[in-house]
C-alpha positions as CSV (number, residue, x, y, z in Angstrom):
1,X,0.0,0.0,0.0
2,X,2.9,2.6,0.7
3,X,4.3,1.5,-2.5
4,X,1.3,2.6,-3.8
5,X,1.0,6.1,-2.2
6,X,4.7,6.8,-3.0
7,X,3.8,6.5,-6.9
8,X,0.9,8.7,-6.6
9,X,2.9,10.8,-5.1
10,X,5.4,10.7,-7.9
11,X,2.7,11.2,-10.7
12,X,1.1,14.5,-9.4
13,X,-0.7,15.1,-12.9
14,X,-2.4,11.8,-12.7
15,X,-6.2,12.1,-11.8
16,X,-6.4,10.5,-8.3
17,X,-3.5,13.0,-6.9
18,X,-5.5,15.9,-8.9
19,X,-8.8,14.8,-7.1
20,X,-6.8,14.1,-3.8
21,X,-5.4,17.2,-3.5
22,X,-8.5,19.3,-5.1
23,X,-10.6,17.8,-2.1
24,X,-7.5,18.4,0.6
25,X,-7.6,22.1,-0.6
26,X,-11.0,22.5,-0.2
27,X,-11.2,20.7,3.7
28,X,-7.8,23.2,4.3
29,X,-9.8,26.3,3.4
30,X,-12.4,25.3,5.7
31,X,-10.8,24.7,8.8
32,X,-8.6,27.5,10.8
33,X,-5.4,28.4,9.8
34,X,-3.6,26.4,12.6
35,X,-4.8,22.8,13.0
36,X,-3.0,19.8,14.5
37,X,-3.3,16.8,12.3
38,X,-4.7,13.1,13.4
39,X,-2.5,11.3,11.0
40,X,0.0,12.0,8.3
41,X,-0.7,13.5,5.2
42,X,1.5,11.4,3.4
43,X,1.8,8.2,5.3
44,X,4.5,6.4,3.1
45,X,7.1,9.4,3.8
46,X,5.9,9.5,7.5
47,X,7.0,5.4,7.8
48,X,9.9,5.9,6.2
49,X,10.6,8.9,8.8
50,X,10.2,6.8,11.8
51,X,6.3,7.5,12.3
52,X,4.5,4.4,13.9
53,X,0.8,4.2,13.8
54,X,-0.6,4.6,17.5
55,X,-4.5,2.9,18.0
């Protein structure tokens, strides 16, 4: 699945990342201008920087 991610995230012109991020900019511009996150935004980068997923 991160393999996955990590190739989206490669292709940005491809039409899942367009949607993705179309839909990411929206939710941003709705919230306040300082918000802490739940989980990463891109979790393939976050695993590969140490990040473990807490339940």
């Amino acid at each position: 699945a991160y393999k996955y991610v990590s190739e989206l995230w490669r292709k940005k012109q491809s039409d899942v990342m367009r949607f993705l991020q179309r839909v990411r900019c929206w939710e941003y511009r709705q919230q306040p201008s300082i918000v802490r996150l739940t989980r990463p935004t891109r979790p393939d980068k976050a695993r590969r920087l140490g990040f473990k997923a807490k339940q």
